[in-house]
N, C-alpha and C positions, 0 to 999 in steps of 0.2 A: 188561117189567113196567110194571103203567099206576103212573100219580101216587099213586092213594088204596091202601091194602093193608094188609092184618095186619103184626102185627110181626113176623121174623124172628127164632128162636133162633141161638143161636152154632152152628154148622153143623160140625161134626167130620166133616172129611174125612183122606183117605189123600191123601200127594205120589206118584205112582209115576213111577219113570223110565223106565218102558218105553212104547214104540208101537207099534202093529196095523196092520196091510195087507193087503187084499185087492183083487181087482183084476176089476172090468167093463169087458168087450169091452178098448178102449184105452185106460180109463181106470183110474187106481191110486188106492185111496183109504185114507190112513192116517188112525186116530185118538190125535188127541196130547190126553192128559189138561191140565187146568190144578188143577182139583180134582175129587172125587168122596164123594158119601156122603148122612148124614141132614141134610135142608134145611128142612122143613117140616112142621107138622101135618097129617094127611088133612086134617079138619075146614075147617081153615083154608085149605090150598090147593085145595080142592075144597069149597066150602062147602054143595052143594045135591047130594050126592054122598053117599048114603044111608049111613052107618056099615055097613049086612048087608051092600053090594054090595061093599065091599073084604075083607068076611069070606068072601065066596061066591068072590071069586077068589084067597084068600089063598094057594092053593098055587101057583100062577102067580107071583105077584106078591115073594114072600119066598124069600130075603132082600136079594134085587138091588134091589129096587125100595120094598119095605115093610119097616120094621123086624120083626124076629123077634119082638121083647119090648114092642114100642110102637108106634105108630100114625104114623110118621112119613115123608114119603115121601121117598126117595133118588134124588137127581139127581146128574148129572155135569154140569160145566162144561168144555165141548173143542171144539177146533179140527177140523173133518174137511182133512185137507188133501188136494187134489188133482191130480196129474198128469195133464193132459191137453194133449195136440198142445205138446208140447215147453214147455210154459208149469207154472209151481209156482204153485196156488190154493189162497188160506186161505178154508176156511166159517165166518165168527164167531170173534169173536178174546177170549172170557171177559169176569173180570171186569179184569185188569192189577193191577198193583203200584203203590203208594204215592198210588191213585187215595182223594180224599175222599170217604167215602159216610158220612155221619150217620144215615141213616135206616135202614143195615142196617150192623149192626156190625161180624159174621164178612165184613163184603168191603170193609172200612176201612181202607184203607193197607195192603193187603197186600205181602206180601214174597214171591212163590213163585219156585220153575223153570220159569216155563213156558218161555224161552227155550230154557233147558238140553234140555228135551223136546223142541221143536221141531228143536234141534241134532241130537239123536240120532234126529230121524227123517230129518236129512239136510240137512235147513235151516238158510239163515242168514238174517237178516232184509232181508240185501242181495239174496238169493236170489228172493225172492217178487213174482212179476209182477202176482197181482190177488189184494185182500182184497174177499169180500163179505159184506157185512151183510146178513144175510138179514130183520133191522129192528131201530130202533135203541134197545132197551134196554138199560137197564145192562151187564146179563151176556152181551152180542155184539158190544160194541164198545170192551170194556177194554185190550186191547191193541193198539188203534188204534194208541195215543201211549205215550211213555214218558218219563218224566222225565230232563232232559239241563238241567244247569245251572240247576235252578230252570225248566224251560221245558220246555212238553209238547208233545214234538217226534215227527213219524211215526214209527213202528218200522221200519215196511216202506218205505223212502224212496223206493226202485224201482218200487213198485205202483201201479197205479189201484185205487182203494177205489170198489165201486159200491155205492152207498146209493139206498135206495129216496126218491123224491122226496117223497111221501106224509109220511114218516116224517122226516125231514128238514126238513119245514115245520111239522110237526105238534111235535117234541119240541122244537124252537127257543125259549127261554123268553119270547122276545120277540113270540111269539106264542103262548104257553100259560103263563099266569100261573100255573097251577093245579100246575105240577111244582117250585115251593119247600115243599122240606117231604117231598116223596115219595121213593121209591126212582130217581128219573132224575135228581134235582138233580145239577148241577153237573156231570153227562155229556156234555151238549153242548157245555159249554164245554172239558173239557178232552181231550176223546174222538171229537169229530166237529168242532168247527170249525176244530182244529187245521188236521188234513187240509186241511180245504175251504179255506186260507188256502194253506197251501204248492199247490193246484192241482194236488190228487191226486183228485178225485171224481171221479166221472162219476155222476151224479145219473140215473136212470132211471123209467120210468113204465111201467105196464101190460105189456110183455114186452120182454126184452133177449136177442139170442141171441149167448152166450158164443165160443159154438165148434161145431165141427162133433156134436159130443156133450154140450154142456151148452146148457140156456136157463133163464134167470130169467124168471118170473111174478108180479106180481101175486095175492097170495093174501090179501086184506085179512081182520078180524074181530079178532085177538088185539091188531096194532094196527093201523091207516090204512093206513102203508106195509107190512106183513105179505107173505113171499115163501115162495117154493121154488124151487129148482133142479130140474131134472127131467134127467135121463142117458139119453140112447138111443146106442149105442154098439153094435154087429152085432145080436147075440141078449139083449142084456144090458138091462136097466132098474130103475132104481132112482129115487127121489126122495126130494131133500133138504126135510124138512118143518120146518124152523124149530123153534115154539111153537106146532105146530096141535095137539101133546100133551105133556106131562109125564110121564107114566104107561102102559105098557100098558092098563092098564083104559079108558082112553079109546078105543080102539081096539072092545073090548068095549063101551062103553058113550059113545058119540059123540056124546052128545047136551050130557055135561056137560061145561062147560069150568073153566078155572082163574079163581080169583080176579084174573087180573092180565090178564082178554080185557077191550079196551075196548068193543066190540061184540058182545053174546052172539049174538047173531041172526044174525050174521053169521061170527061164528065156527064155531058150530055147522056154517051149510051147506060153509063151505070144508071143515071139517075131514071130512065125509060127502065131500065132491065129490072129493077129494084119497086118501080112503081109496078109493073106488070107483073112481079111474082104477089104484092102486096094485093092489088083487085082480084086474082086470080085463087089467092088463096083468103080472101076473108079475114085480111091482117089488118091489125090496127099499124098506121105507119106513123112511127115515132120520131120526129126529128129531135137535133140538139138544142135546135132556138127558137122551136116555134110558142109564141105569146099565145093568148087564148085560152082554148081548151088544151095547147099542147100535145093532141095529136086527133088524128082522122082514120077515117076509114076512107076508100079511094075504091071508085068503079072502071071501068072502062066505056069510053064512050065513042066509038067510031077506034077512028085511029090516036088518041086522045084519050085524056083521064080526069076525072070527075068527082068533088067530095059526095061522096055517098052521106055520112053522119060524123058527127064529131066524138071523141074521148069524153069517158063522164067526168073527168077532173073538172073540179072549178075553175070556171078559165080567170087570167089576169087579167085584167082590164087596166087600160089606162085612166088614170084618175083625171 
């Protein structure tokens, strides 16, 4: 989420203790909730996002994703975690516990399970070999650190945290005066320099290959540093897309982005470039926030893009 934004309502979500797993070619991908539910105004998270066009997809979109009774759009905050080549990988790690955030209320000093969740899908935080931030706002790098004696110390002690270098430079207050005051204050300092201090980063640029089945890219527009992970794995493919969407209807309608892309112009074409290799190849396309089933398959339809089928995760539902 960029520095400047609308305000955020108090966010009523569901804690649930369960996690989902399904499995490409060699690779196993659970989703562990931190929270889920109503986060935002349409209007406001999508400011130039026509009021009809959420009415023309409302049967698609409700009640996973759009309020039934309001205009409010529902996201999930979660970990995708990943098995792959004998290694445990976390994708984005929320927003964390007892973390200062002034600028957004509902994620001020929170208190959840997400360890507890992460337990139950198998994990301990000694467990985990690599966290990546797929870029570094607020709600992907809360459970970087965690509070230990007054002192915001790694979760994951064991891990290398790859952070996008882009993003990294760019959220640094010491070089972006403009994030006192915004939804990223006080992130860096207690959420990413930690890390970089104990000499857990690995700081990367333009493409990083994981493993024999995962690679990070470079997917700038939402922010500088901006990623995905993409999966080739026998017959199987999927890609991890960050914040290239919030919504299904983005997928339908790609052209508009959220109020929180630092770069519209540049958002827009990754999120085309990303959707088009995703139809093209028969990828399941995985966002960071999407409620539901939590990810899709996507066609091509004229000049445009179309859910083909949904992810077999059990989707969230709003209660």
């Amino acid at each position: 989420m960029p520095h400047t934004q609308p305000s955020r309502p108090t966010q009523q979500t569901q804690h649930r203790q369960h996690t989902q797993e399904i499995t490409l070619g060699d690779v196993s991908i659970t989703r562990v909730e931190e929270t889920h539910g109503p986060i935002m105004p349409a209007d406001q998270f999508f400011p130039d996002l026509p009021e009809q066009t959420w009415r023309d997809h409302r049967e698609i979109l409700v009640p996973d994703h759009l309020g039934a009774d309001d205009t409010m759009v529902h996201a999930a905050m979660q970990t995708w975690l990943l098995r792959s080549e004998g290694r445990t990988i976390l994708v984005d790690t929320g927003v964390g516990n007892d973390k200062s955030r002034p600028a957004v209320a509902s994620w001020d000093r929170l208190s959840l399970d997400y360890l507890g969740n992460l337990a139950r899908a198998g994990v301990r935080p000694e467990d985990v070999d690599l966290v990546i931030n797929t870029h570094l706002h607020v709600d992907h790098v809360g459970w970087n650190t965690r509070l230990s004696d007054g002192t915001w110390t790694p979760t994951f002690p064991n891990a290398t945290y790859l952070m996008p270098r882009a993003d990294f430079e760019f959220w640094n207050p010491a070089n972006n005066p403009n994030i006192t005051g915004g939804v990223n204050e006080n992130v860096f300092e207690d959420s990413v320099a930690p890390i970089h201090a104990a000499g857990l980063t690995l700081l990367w640029e333009d493409s990083h290959r994981i493993d024999a089945n995962l690679r990070l890219d470079a997917a700038p527009g939402h922010t500088p540093g901006s990623s995905v992970i993409t999966l080739t794995s026998g017959a199987d493919r999927a890609v991890f897309a960050g914040d290239l969407l919030h919504t299904p209807l983005q997928i339908m309608e790609p052209e508009h982005n959220s109020c929180f892309c630092e770069d519209p112009v540049g958002s827009r074409a990754t999120r085309r470039r990303i959707l088009g290799w995703a139809a093209d190849n028969n990828a399941l396309l995985i966002p960071a926030h999407l409620s539901g089933h939590g990810a899709a398959e996507v066609r091509r339809e004229g000049g445009r893009f179309a859910i083909k089928g949904w992810a077999p995760f059990t989707p969230y539902t709003h209660a």
